[in-house]
N, C-alpha and C positions, 0 to 999 in steps of 0.2 A: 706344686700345689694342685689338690685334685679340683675334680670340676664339682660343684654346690648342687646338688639333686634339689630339683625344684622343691619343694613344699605344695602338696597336693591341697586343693583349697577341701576345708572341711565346712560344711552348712549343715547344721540344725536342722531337721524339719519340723515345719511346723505342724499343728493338732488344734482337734475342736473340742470343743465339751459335748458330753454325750447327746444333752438335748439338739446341739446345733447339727450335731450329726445326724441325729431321727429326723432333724429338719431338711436336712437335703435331701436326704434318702427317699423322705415322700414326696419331696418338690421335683423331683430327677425325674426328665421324660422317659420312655420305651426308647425313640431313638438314641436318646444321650447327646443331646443336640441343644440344649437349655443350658443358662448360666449352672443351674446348680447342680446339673450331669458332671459339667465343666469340675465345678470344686470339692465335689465328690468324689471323683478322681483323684484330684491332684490331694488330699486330704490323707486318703487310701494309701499314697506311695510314701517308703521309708526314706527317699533319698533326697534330703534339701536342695539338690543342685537340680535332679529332673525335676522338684515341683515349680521351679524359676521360670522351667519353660511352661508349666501350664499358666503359673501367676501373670506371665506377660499377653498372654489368647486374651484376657478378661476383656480389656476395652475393646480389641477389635470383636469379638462378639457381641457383647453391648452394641457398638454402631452399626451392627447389621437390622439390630432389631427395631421394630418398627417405633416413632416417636409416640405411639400411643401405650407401649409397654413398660411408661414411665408409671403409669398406675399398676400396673401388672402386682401382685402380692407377692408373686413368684421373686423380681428383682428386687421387692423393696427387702426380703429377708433376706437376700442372698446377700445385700449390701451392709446389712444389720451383722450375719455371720463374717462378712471382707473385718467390718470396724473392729471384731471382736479378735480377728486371728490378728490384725495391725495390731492391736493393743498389746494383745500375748506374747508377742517375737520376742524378743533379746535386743537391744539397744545394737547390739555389735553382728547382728544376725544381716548376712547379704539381703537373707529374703525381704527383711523390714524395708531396706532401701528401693528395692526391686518392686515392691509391691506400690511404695508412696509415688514412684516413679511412674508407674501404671496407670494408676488411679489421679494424678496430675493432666491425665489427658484423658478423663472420663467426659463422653459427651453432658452438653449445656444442660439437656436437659433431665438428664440424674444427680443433676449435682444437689439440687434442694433435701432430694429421700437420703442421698449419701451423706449431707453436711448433718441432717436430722440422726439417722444411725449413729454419725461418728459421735456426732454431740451427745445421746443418750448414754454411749458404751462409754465415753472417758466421764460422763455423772456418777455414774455407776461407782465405778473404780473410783472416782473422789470421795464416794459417800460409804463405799463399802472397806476401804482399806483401812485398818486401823492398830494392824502389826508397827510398831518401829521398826523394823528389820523388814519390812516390806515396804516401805515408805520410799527406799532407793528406784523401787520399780516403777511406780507412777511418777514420779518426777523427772526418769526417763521418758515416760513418756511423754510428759508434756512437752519436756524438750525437743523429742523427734516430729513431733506433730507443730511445730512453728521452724520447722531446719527444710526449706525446700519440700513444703508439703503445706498446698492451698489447702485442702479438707481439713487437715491438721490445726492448720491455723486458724480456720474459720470457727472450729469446736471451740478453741482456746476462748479466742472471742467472743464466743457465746455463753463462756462458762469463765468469763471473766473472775467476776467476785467470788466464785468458788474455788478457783483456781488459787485466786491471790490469799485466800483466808485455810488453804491447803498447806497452801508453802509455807505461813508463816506459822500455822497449827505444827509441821513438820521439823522444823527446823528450830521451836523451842523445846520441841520434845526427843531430839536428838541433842541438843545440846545440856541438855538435863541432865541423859543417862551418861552423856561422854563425860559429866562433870560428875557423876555417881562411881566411874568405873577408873576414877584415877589408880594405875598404876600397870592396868592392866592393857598394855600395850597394845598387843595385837588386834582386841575388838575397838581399842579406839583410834588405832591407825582406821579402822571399816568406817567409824562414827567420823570421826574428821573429814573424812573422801567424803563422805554421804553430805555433810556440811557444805566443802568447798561446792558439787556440784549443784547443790541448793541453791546458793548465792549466785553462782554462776547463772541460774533460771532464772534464778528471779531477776538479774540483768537483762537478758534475751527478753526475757517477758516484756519488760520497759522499751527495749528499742523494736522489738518488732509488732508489736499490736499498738494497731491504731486507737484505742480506744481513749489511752491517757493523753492525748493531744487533747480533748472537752472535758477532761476534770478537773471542775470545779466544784461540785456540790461537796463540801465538807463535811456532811453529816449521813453522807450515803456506808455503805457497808464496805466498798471498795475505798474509800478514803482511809474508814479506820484501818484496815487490811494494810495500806499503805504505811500509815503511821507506825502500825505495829514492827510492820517488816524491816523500816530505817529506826526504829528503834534498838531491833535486831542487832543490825550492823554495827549501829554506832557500840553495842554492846561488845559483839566481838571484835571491832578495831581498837579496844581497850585490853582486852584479857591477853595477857601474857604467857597464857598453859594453854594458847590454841598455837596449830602452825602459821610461819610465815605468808605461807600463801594464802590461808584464809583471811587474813588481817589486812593485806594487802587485795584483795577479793573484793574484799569489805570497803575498804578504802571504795574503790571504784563507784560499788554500788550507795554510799554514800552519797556521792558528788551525782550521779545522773540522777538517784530520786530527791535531792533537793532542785537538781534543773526542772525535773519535770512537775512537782507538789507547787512549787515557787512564785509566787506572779506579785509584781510584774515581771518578763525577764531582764530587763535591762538592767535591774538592778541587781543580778544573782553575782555576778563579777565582784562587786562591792563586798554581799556577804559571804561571799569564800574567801575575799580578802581578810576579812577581820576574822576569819574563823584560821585561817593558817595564821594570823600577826597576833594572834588570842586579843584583838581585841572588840570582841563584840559587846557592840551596847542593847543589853535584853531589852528596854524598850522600844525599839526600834525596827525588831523579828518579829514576826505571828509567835502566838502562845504556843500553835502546836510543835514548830519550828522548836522551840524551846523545851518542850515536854520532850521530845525524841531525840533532841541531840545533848543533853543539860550538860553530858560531859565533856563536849567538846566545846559549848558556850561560860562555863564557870571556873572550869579546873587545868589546874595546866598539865596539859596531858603527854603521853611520854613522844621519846621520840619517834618510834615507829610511827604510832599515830600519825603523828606528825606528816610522819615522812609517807609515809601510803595515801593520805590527803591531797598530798602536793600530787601524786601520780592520777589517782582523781581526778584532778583539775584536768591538768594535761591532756587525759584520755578522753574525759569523758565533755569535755565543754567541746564546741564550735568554735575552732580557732579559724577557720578559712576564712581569706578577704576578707578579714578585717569587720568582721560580721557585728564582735561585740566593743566596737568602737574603743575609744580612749580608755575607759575603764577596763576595759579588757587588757590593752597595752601595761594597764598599768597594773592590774592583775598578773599577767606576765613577768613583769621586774620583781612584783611583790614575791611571786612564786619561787624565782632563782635564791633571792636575796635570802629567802628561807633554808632551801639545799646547802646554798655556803656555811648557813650558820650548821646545820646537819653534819657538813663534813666533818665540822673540826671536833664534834661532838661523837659522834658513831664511831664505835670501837667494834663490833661484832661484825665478824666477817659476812653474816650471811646479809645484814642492814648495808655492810660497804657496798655488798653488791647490788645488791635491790638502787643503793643511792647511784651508783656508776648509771645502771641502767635509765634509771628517773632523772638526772642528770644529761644524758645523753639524746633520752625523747625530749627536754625541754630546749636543748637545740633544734634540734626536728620542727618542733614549734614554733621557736624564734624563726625561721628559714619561713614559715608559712606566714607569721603575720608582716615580716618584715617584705613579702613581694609587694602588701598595698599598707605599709603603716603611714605616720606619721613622721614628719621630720623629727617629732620630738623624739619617738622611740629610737630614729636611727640615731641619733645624736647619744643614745643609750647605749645602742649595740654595735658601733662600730670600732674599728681596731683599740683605737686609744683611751677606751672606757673601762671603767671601774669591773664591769662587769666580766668582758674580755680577760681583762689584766688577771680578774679570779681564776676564771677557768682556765686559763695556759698556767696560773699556779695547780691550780689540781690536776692538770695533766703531768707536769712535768714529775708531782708527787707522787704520781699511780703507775706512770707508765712501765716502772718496774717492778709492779706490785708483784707477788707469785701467784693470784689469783688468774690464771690466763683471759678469764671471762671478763674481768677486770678493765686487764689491759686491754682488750681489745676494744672496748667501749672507750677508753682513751682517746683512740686511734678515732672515734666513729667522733669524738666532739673537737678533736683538734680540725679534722676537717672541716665541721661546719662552722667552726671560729671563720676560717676563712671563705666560707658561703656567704656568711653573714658579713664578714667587713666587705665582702664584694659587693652585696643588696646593698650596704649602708651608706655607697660611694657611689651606685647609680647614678641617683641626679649631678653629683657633683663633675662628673664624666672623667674623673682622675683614673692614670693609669694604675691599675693595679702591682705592677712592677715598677716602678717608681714611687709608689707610697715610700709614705716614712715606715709606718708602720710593721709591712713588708719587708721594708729592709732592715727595721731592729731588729725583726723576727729572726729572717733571716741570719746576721751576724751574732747573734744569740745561741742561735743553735750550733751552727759553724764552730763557734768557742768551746761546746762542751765534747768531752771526753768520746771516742769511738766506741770506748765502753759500752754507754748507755745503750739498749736497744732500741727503745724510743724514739731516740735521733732522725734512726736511718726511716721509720716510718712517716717522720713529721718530715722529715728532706724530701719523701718522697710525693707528700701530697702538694709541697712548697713547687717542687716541679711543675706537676700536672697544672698548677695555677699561675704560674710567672715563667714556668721557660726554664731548663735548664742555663741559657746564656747571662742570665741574670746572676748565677747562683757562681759561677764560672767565673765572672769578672770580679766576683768577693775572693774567689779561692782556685785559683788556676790549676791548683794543683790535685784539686779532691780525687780525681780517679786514683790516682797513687795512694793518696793517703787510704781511701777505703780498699784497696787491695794488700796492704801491709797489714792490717786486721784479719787479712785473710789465713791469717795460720791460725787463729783463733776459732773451734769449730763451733763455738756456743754463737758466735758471728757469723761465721760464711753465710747461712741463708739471708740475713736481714743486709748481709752486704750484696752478694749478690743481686739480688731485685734491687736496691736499690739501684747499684749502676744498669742493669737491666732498664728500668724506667728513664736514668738521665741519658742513656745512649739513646734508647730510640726517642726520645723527646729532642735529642740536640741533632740528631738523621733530621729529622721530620723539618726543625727549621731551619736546618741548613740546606735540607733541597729545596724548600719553598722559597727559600731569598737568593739560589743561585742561579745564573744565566750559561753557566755552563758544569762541564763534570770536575772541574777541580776543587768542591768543596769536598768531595771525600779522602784529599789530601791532610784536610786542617781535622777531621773526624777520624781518619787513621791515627794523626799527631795526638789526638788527644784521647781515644780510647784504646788504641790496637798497641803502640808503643810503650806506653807504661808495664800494659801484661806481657810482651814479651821482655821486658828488663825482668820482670819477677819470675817467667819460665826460661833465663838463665843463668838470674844471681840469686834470685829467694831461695828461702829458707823450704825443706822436706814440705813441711806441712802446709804452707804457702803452695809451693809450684801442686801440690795431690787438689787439695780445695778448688785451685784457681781452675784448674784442668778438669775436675768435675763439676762445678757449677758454673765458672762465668765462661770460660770459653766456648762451652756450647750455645748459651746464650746470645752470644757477640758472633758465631757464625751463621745463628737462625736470623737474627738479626739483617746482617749484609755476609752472603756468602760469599761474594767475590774478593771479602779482605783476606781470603785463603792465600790467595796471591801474592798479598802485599807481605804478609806473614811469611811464608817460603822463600820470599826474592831477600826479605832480610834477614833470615836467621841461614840460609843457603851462604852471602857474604861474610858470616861473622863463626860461619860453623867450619873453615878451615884453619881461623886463628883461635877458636875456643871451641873444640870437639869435645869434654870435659877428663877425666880421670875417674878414677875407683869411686871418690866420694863425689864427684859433679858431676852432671849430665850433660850441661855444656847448651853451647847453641845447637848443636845436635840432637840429641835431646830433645831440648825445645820443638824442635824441628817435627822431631818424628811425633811428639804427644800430639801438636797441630793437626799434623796429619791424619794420623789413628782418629781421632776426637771428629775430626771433619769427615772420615769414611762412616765411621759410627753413625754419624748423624744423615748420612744419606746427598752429603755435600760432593761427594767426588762418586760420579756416578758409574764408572770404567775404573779400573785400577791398571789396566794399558793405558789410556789415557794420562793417568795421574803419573805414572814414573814416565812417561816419555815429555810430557807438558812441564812437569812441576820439580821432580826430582829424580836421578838417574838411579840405575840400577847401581851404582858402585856405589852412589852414598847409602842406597840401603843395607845392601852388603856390609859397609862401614857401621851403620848401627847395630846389626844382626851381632857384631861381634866386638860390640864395645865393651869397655872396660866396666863401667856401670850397669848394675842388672836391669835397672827399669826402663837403660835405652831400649836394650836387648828385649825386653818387656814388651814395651813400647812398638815400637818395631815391626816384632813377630805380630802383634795385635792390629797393627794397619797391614800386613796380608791376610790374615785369617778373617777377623771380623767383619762384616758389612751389616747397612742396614735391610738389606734382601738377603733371604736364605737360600734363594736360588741362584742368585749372582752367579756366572762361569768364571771358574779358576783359571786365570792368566798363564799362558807360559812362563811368561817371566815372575809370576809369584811362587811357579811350582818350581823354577830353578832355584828363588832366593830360601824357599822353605825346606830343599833339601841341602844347601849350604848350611842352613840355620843348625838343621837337627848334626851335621857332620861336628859342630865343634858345640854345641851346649847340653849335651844330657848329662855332664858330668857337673851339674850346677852343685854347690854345696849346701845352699840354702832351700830347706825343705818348702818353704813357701814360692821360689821362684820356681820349683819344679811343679809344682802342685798348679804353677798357672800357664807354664809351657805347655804343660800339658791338658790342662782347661781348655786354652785357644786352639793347639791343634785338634784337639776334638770338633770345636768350633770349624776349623776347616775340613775335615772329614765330613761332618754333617752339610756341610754346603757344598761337595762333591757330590756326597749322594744324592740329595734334592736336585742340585742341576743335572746330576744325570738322568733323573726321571723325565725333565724337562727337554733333554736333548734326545731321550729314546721319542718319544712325540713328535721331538721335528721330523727326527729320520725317520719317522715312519709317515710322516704326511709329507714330506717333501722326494722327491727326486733325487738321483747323485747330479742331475743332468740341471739342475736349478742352480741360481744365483748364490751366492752365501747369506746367510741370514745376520739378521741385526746384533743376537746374542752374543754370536763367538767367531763373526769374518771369516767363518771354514766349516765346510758341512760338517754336521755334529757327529757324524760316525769318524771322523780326523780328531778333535777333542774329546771321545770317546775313549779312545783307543790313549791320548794323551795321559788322559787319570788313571788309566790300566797300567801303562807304564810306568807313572808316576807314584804310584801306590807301591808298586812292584820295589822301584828302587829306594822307598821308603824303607819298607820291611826289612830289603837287603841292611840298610844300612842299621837298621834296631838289629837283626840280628848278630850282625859283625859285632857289635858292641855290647854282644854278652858270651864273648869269648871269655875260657876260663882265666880268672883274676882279676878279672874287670872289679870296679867299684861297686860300692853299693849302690852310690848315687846312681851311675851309671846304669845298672840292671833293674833300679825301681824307677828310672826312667822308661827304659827304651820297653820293661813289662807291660808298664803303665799306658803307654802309648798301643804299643802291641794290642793290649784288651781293648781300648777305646775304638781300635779298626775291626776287632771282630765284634764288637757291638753295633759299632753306626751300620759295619757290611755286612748282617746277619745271612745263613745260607735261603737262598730264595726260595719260596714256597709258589705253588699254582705258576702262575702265568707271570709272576711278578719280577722284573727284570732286575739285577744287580751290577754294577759298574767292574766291580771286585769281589773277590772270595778270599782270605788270608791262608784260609786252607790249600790253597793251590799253590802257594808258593812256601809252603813246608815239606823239605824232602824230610830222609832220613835223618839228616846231620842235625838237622834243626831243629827236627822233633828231640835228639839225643842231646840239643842243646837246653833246651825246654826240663827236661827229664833232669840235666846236671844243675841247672834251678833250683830244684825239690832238695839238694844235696847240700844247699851252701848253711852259714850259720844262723842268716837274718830271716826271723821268719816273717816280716813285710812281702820279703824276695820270696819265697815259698809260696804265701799265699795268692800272690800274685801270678806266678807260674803257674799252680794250679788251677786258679780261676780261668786264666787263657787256653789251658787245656778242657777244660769245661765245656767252653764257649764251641772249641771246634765240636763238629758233627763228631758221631759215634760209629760213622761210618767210613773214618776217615781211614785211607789204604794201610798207613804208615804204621797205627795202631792192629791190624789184624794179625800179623805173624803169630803163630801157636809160640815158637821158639822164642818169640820175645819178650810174649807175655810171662812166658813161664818163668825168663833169663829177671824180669821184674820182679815177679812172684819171692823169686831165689835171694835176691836183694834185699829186699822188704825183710826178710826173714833173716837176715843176715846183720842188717842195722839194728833189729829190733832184738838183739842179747848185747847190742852196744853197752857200756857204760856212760856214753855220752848221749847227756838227752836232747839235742837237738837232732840226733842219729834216730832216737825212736821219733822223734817226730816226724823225720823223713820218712820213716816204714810206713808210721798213718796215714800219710799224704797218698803213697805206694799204693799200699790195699785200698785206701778210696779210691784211687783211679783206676785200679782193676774190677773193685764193685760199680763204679759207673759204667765201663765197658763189659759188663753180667760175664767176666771173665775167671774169679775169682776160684767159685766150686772147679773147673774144669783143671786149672792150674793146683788147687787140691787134693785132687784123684792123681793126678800125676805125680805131686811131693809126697803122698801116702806111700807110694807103690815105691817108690824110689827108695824112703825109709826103712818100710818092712824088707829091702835087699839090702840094705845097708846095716841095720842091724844087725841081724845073724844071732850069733847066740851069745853075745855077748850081755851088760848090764840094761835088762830090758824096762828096769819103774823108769825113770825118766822118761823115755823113747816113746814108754805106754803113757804114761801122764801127755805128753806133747801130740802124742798121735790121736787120742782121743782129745783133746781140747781142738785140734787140727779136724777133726771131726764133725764134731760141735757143731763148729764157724760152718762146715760145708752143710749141714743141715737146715742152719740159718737161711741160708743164701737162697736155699731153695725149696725155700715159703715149706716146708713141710709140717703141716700146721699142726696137728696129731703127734706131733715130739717137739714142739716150740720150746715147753713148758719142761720136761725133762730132759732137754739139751742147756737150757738158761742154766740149772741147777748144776749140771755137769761142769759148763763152764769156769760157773761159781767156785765150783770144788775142785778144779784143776788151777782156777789161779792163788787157790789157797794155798794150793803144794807144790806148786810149778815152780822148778828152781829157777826158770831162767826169767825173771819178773819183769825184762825189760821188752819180751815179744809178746806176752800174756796180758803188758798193761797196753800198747802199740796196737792188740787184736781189738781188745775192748775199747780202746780210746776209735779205735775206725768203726765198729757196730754202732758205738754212741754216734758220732756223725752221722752214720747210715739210717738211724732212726729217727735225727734231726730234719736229716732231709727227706721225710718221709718215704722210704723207700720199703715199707711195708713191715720192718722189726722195731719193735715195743717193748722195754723188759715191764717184766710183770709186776703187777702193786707190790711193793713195798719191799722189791729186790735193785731198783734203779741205783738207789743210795748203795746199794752194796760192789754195784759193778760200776761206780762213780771211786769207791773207797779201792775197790780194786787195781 
């Protein structure tokens, strides 16, 4: 996977209006030493990101300047043009951020002229916009200017009633045209956005300006503004041809402008109650109350409604400590009791969700009022209540929903079920693991199916709250049972974490209650034993799962159960070493192992065969009956969690054992991973030999041995020299003629991967090995009888390793041998058998890689024209010019490219011998593939493709 090229950040710049610009222009000193030199400047430059750094100079010039240049006319316009370029940015523009930032730490005393500018320029713009489709831009701005920006906010404030009779002028006249332009999707996806972030402001509006905390006067302009706006809401929390989010938007803004219009508030608890239970008594509200919301006081409104209300409450009330007293609590129960009735009602996926969600904040809730409720409420919310008993039915209903979002909100209320029965048992001072409750729960879930997914999350929060020792003494046997699930893939993960969480949860209280080290005896018994019975009697898909997810978890866990693991599967691995179809306790053995090197647990692998297990039982898996021992095996020498790690002697002994008896694997996928990992171990020669040319060159022969490899590193050096060497020998021996295929697309396979990791060095840059050096003639000729066989896997594989070596390699320069090639090539290619001409191609490419080709041309030309004589000379001539051609090609003669292609064309039209004519061409086409500078010309390719 390549690497992510950053993303260059892109800015905007910003611009003035022509007037503000004649403005600075005249205010700009001679020095250029004045604010408005300053933004003159920065005004002038194309590039958003350098005008950042001038926008940041602004206040420390300001605070240079003296406290009486607050009257200065010079700042006060320069701060009139700041309000006007803030207003202009782009909602999403760095500079807007950059500049509010700046101007947040404008000295005390500019802030009156600046809050005055700011405040005139956003009148302006309230009073001057009167586009719909522009209406998006000012309402961004109001937002920006109450988001972490005092001036901002302070204009807001002062442009209160104008503000609010903006939003609410805006957002019926948006909702208008969205209702004019039903069908036409695309501008009312723009109208709807334009909508939600309306509502959204006029929310922010409400919590961050102080101003609605003292209104009261019901007959002022901002009152009606107000009325109008929740009448708004209440409008669109009914319409069913708006999006969900705006309904639910709405909902919210609902419930905070009845909190804050409302008085007294002690009573607002009461009428959210009756307004979610529909039963509000009109006389008993204010009229306006009534005017603005008539649909949610009269009619029985749908269920969304409904249900966006209840998130209202939720959100938008003061649930901390218990602030709105009993009526609140009871607003709370009121609130649930609604969701339940919701549930059984709401069939649309997009309401289930929004309900899961709202469902799950009003646990959230319960948890806040129940830290200081009443007894009465906990006697509501604890285990054995009605209320409880609901929601563990809707979890246990959802939690296999296919909604993923769903389910996960499941997971977020079965937890605070038991938050909540924990608060609700406080005073009582009962243990939590000995509840009744607790333990129905418990044995409830225990009984249901391993199936369920659900289970293993509720088991697992059941832990973290009671102990796994609890959960243990129900079911002695759970670790077993949730690792026979384990062949099941749509499980493994939900298994694994979970025993992940009951092991370290039963570590933790087994060290804390023991007074010595034999509680990890009873922690072995119960976690470590089970999985090895499954990594030597389970089933494929069992022992793959358990080995990829929980064993590594169980060694991160405690690493020293490596031990305990080795010492028992070492006893039981000489009476069940397994066969063809079992792995055996060996097996077992070696996946431990490999899984525990991988993971960075065994940090010597001298160490680990002399401590843990002997070179003859590796030996013994290296060549077991079963591929994945062998697998297995080869993969705890090769792999480490360091790339640098030093290669053992005795891994380099077990790995040239290894390769003596398995390249002949039959199974294309067991080769394809022998030879994965030994690449694996080539690249971690090369690396640690980077690391060992460094020792030996900063150390001494005359110094101590070093940490890495207990032998100066020019001795281990010299080891992987050898080791490579005897490598090769033995890939080579095993592509003597009649060898298999397996056997030659191994040991090719292999062969490539070492002149890949051991490229030939370039500058200064050291190499441990060269493959080239250990290719005489024979080898090379072995290489060569490759290109000859029938598979062309084996071919192309041969040839890519001839590739790989340099072109300067000795073996390939003989004139005589290229030619004796040449002779070949040309010989295969009037074969009748076509993998014969596909040898020739192979041939003439590797004479065209070594620029060998024209020369051995000139030679076959001269040879012919004496060999012919005066016998039948059209053939001889057809061949000897097409033989021509080809050498003309070769040597770029660019001035006859164009009437040699034709030539060719036209000799393999006539050419009797069609099997060297199509072998010539078929090697050009590659030669032009791999760019080596020939191209046939437009709309001749198809022709020397049909040829």
């Amino acid at each position: 996977m390549g690497v992510k090229k950053k993303k260059e950040t892109q800015v905007t710049s910003l611009t003035v209006c022509h007037q503000d610009l004649e403005t600075l222009r005249s205010l700009a000193d001679v020095e250029g030493k004045n604010l408005a030199s300053l933004l003159l400047h920065c005004v002038q430059l194309t590039d958003g990101v350098s005008q950042i750094h001038y926008v940041k100079q602004i206040v420390p010039l300001l605070e240079k300047t003296n406290r009486n240049g607050k009257c200065d006319p010079t700042i006060r316009s320069c701060l009139d043009i700041l309000a006007g370029i803030y207003l202009s940015l782009n909602l999403k523009n760095p500079l807007k951020k950059v500049l509010a930032s700046s101007l947040n730490d404008l000295p005390e005393f500019f802030l009156t002229e600046a809050t005055q500018s700011f405040t005139s320029r956003l009148q302006e713009e309230l009073n001057t916009t009167t586009d719909l489709y522009s209406y998006r831009k000012v309402i961004d701005n109001i937002s920006s200017c109450m988001e972490n920006f005092d001036l901002g906010r302070s204009s807001v404030n002062n442009l209160l009633e104008n503000v609010l009779h903006y939003l609410q002028k805006s957002l019926i006249e948006i909702s208008e045209e969205n209702r004019k332009l039903a069908g036409n999707h695309i501008v009312q996806t723009q109208l709807m956005n334009d909508l939600l972030v309306g509502i959204r402001v006029s929310v922010m509006l409400i919590q961050k300006v102080q101003g609605f905390q003292r209104l009261h006067l019901k007959s002022s302009p901002t009152w009606q503004s107000m009325c109008g706006l929740l009448s708004i809401f209440t409008k669109f929390l009914s319409d069913d041809d708006l999006l969900q989010t705006i309904k639910s938007t709405s909902g919210l803004a609902v419930i905070l402008f009845i909190k804050t219009m409302f008085h007294p508030p002690g009573k607002i608890p009461d009428l959210i109650s009756s307004l979610l239970l529909r039963s509000v008594d009109h006389t008993s509200i204010p009229e306006w109350l009534l005017n603005c919301c008539r649909s949610l006081c009269c009619t029985d409104i749908s269920q969304s409604a409904l249900l966006f209300l209840c998130q209202g409450t939720l959100t938008m009330l003061d649930w901390q400590d218990g602030r709105m007293g009993p009526s609140g609590e009871a607003l709370l129960l009121d609130t649930v009791r609604v969701l339940f009735t919701l549930s059984s009602q709401i069939k649309e996926s997009t309401l289930e969700m929004f309900l899961s969600r709202i469902l799950a904040s009003w646990t959230n809730t319960a948890i806040q009022v129940l830290v200081s409720s009443s007894p009465n409420l906990k006697d509501h919310l604890n285990g054995n209540s009605d209320v409880v008993r609901r929601l563990l039915e809707y979890v246990y209903t959802h939690w296999e929903h296919p909604l993923d979002a769903l389910r996960h909100q499941t997971k977020i209320i079965f937890r605070n079920i038991l938050q909540m029965h924990q608060l609700a048992l406080e005073e009582s001072g009962s243990d939590l693991a000995a509840d009744s409750f607790i333990f129905q729960l418990t044995e409830s879930l225990l009984r249901l199916e391993w199936h369920s997914k659900g289970k293993y999350t509720c088991l697992g929060y059941l832990v973290d709250y009671i102990g796994i020792e609890h959960i243990l003494a129900l079911a002695k046997t759970i670790p077993s049972q949730i690792l026979e699930v384990m062949g099941d893939q749509s499980l493994v993960p939900y298994a694994s974490d979970l025993l992940e969480t009951m092991f370290k949860n039963h570590k933790s209280c087994l060290k804390s209650q023991a007074v010595d080290s034999t509680w990890i005896d009873k922690w072995h018994e119960t976690w470590v034993s089970p999985l090895l019975f499954i990594l030597c009697e389970g089933n494929l898909d069992q022992k793959s799962y358990v080995i990829d997810y929980y064993l590594p978890k169980l060694l991160n866990c405690n690493p020293e159960s490596l031990s305990y693991m080795v010492k028992i599967l070492q006893t039981s691995a000489d009476a069940k070493t397994g066969s063809y179809d079992s792995r055996g306790a060996l097996g077992a053995l070696m996946a431990c192992l490999r899984t525990a090197r991988a993971h960075g647990h065994l940090q010597s692998a001298t160490d680990a065969w002399r401590d843990l297990v002997s070179s003859a039982r590796i030996k013994q898996g290296l060549i077991h009956q079963h591929c994945q021992v062998r697998i297995d095996t080869l993969g705890l020498l090769c792999e480490s969690n360091r790339s640098t790690e030093i290669v053992s002697t005795e891994e380099m002994e077990c790995i040239q054992f290894f390769i003596t008896y398995n390249l002949n694997s039959q199974s294309p996928g067991v080769r394809q991973q022998i030879c994965s990992l030994l690449k694996k171990l080539f690249c971690r020669i090369q690396e640690s030999s980077q690391v060992l040319y460094k020792l030996e060159q900063s150390k001494s022969k005359h110094e101590p041995e070093n940490e890495l490899t207990r032998q100066h590193p020019s001795v281990s050096l010299q080891q992987y020299k050898n080791f490579m060497s005897s490598i090769c020998n033995s890939l080579f021996e095993a592509l003597f003629p009649g060898s298999s295929y397996p056997t030659r697309f191994s040991a090719l396979t292999i062969l490539g991967s070492i002149a890949e990791v051991f490229p030939v060095p370039e500058g200064r840059v050291q190499t441990v090995y060269q493959l080239s050096h250990d290719i005489d003639v024979g080898r090379f000729q072995t290489l060569m009888e490759c290109l000859t066989g029938t598979f062309e896997e084996v071919k192309i594989l041969a040839f890519d390793l001839l590739m790989k070596l340099p072109k300067t390699f000795v073996q390939f320069q003989g004139s005589e041998k290229l030619q004796g090639l040449f002779q070949a090539a040309l010989e295969l290619s009037t074969s009748t058998k076509p993998y014969d001409c596909v040898t020739a191609s192979y041939l003439l490419n590797f004479l065209i890689w070594q620029n060998a080709l024209p020369s051995s041309l000139s030679t076959y030309l001269k040879t012919q024209r004496v060999a012919c004589g005066d016998g039948d000379k059209s053939a001889a001539l057809v061949e000897s010019n097409t033989l021509i051609v080809i050498k003309c090609l070769l040597e770029n003669l660019e001035e006859e490219v164009s009437r040699a292609e034709n030539s060719l064309l036209q000799a393999a039209a006539s050419f009797p011998m069609y099997g060297r004519v199509h072998c010539i061409t078929g090697a050009l086409r590659k030669l032009a593939l791999k760019g080596h500078g020939f191209e046939p010309g437009p709309g001749r390719s198809h022709m020397l493709q049909s040829n």
